[in-house]
Residue, then its C-alpha position, 0 to 999 in steps of 0.5 A: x373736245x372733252x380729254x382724259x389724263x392718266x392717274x400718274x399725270x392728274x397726281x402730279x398736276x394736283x401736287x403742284x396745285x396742293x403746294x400754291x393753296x392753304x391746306x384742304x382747299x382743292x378737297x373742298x373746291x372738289x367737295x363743293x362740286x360734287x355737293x351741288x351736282x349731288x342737290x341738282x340731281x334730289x332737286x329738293x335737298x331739305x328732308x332728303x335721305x342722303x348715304x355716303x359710301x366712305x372709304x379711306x383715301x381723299x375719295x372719302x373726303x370729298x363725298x364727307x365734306x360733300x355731305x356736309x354742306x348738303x347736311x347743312x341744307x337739311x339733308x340726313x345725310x349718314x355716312x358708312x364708314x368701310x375703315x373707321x379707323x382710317x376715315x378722313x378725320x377733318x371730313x367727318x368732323x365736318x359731317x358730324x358738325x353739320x348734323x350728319x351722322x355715321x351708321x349705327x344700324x346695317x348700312x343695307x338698310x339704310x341704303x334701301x330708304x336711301x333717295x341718294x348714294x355717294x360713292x366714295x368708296x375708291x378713287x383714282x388709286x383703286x385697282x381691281x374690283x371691289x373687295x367683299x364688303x364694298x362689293x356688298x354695298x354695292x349691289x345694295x345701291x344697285x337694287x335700290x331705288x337711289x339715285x348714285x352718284x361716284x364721287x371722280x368715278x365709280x368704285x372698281x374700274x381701271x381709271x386708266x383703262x376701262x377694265x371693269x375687273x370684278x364688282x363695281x359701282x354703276x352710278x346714275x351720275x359720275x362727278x369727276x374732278x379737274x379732268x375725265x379720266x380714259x375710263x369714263x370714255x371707254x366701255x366696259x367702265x364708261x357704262x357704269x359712270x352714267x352721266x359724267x359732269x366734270x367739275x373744274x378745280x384749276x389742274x395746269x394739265x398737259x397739253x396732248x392727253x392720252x385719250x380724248x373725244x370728238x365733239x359737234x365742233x371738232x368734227x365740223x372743224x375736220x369734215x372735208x368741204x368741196x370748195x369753188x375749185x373743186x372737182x370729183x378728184x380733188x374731193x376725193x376717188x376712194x377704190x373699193x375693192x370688196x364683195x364676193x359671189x357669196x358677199x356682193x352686198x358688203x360691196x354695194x354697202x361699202x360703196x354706198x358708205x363711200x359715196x354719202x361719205x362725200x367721195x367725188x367717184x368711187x372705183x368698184x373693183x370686184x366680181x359684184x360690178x353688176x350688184x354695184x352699178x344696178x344699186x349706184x350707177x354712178x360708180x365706175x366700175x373695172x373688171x381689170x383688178x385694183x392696179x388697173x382701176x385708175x386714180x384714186x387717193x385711197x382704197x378700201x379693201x376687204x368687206x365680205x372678200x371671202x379668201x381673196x388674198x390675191x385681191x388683197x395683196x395687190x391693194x396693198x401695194x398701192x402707195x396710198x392710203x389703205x383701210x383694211x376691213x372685215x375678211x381682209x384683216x385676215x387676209x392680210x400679211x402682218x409683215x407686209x402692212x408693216x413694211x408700208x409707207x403710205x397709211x393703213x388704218x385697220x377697223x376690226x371689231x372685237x373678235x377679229x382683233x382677238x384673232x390677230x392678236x392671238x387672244x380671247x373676244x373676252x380680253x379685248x372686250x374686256x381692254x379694249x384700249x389696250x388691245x387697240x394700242x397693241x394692234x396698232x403697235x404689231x402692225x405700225x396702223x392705225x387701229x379703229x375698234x368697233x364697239x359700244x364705244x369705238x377706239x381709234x389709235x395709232x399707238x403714239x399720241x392719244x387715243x379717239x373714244x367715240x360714244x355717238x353710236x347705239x346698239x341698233x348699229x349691231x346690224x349686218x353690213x352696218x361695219x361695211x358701211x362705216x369703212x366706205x365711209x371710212x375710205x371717203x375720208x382718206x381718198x379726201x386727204x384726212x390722216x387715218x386718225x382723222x378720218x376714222x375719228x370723224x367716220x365712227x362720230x358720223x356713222x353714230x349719229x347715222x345710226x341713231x337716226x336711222x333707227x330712233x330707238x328701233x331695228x335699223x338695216x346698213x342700207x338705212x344706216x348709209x343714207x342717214x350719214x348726209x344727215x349726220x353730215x349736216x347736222x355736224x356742219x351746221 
């Protein structure tokens, strides 16, 4: 599991180590790191054009120093001083020492003939976008053929966040230090860091970080698999209740995501019973509204509903858990989801969180983990928004990133998919944060198989979820 910590904790977990070690010895472990990353990515360092971006703070140390030890292999490695005034002084020194050198002529030119860039221009502390000269520094290494490397993360994203607030360095690779910070997790600013490697310098770090990642093992560890004793109702009954005369295939899709997604029955409940049964006989169907549909362990409700809030409501008053998708976060009470005892877990994407949170699709887009925590917290749910990289929280421990997916899953029926998918999980006993950490992880690499680099429809999205499942389990 990869995990992310604030600025204000990987300040202080830095402090501690600072005040065990000889003075400079955590900014040359760092520098160390990130000029080993920097030879691996030249591959031949001897004869390499090698530009550093420095900025005033620790940030600029680090690419110095780095630079350094790269000017010592036989790079001619030129440092761009933003503030020379405030340079790190001990970090030039060794540059100029090695044989490195500060610019005398436009640093835009130098950056032309460049094979490689250094970010140091901010780190961790920056806020906002760059300002003007940086900006311009920065479109230069963007127009060149450079490789970029961010030096802990790029130059003008929230490390905090992932709000990318103006001009910033997009970097081919970011090498990070001690821990990922939330930004390098989260879109817009994780689409600017590139390959992120993370450089182990001995931070003692909480044990529960504010944002982490599911990998291959941790889903695996989670994926609910039927045992000796198993029967369709201990591995799970998931009630659909979605569909409409003008929508009965988000029906059919939410059900096909729930009976991939490993549910042992599926209870349709809906006026697109017939669409269901032709596409997957073995759903049982009921025209006798969700109360009366029988056993299940959770529902799903909402997909291509249309206006019915009658539906809706009946759904959420069962005492079990309940994923609530697509025209159902409409439909739905605010106070009621609230005043709920047994879990929700709510998958909006961008514009309908915009709409229940009562702002623009460009604010959520552009905070995508606040908007998230806000939501979960209006509503007491837990929160998966869909996106380039999807966010799953209930506001209280840390937040789930998940990158797996590409933007072939930009499909119609692809998010009816994912929340039957999504309901399997619960009905097999995963809490929300769990099932829909594991759901959005499977529903990626679906969907990477399913369309290998071209268009995909939600229908092959739902059969490729059984390879995404084996994949992870074995």
């Amino acid at each position: 599991m990869r995990t992310a910590y604030s600025v204000e904790t990987v300040r202080t977990a830095e402090r501690r180590l600072m005040a065990r070690l000889p003075e400079g010895a955590l900014m040359q472990r760092a520098a160390a790191g990130l000029a080993a990353s920097c030879a691996d990515l030249l591959g031949r360092v001897y004869g390499s054009r090698v530009v550093l971006l420095v900025g005033s703070g620790d940030n600029g140390g680090d690419a110095l120093y780095a630079g350094a030890r790269l000017a010592r292999r036989g790079a001619g490695v030129t440092a761009v001083p933003l503030s020379p005034e405030r340079t790190h002084p001990g970090g030039l020194a060794a540059l100029l020492r090695a044989g490195g050198r500060t610019a005398l002529g436009p640093a835009e030119e130098l950056i032309e003939r460049a094979d490689l860039v250094v970010d140091g221009i901010v780190g961790i502390g920056g806020k906002g976008g760059l300002r003007p000269e940086a900006a311009r520094l920065a479109e230069a290494a963007e127009r060149s053929r450079a490789a970029v490397v961010a030096v802990d993360l790029p130059s003008g994203v929230d490390p905090d966040t992932g709000q990318v607030r103006g001009p910033a360095i997009r970097a081919d690779l970011t090498v990070t230090f001690g821990t990922h910070k939330p930004g390098l997790l989260i879109d817009p600013a994780r689409d600017h860091a590139g390959t992120v490697r993370l450089i182990d310098i001995g931070l003692e770090l909480p044990e529960e970080p504010d944002v982490e990642a599911l990998q291959h093992a941790d889903v695996a560890r989670l994926l609910p698999l039927p045992g000796p004793e198993s029967d369709k109702y201990r591995r799970g009954v998931v009630g659909v209740a979605a569909g409409s005369a003008r929508y009965p295939g988000a029906a059919v899709l939410a059900v096909a995501g729930a009976l991939h997604g490993g549910a042992g029955a599926v209870r349709y409940v809906g006026p697109a019973g017939d669409a269901v049964l032709a596409r997957y006989p073995e759903t049982l169907v009921s025209d006798r509204g969700p109360a009366k549909a029988g056993r299940v362990q959770a529902w799903v409700v909402g997909p291509g509903a249309g206006d019915d809030a009658a539906t809706v409501a009946e759904v959420l008053e069962a005492d079990v858990p309940i994923l609530i998708d697509a025209d159902g976060l409409r439909l739905a009470e605010r106070e009621t989801v609230r005043a709920r005892t047994a879990p929700t877990l709510m998958t909006p994407h961008a514009g309908e969180a915009a709409a229940l949170l009562g702002v623009s699709r460009e604010e959520v887009e552009s905070a995508r983990l606040t908007s998230a925590r806000e939501l979960a917290s209006r509503y007491r749910a837990t929160v998966l928004l869909k996106g380039s990289t999807t966010l799953v929280t209930d506001a209280r421990g840390p937040a789930r990133a998940n990158a797996t997916g590409t933007s072939w899953l930009a499909t119609a029926g692809s998010g009816d998919v994912l929340s039957g998918l999504a309901g399997s999980l619960l009905a097999a006993g995963l809490a929300p944060l769990g099932a829909g950490s594991v759901a959005a992880y499977l529903h990626g690499l679906a969907g990477r198989y399913a369309s290998d680099g071209a268009p995909v429809g939600a229908q092959d999205v739902a059969r490729a979820i059984v390879r995404a499942w084996r994949d992870v389990r074995d």
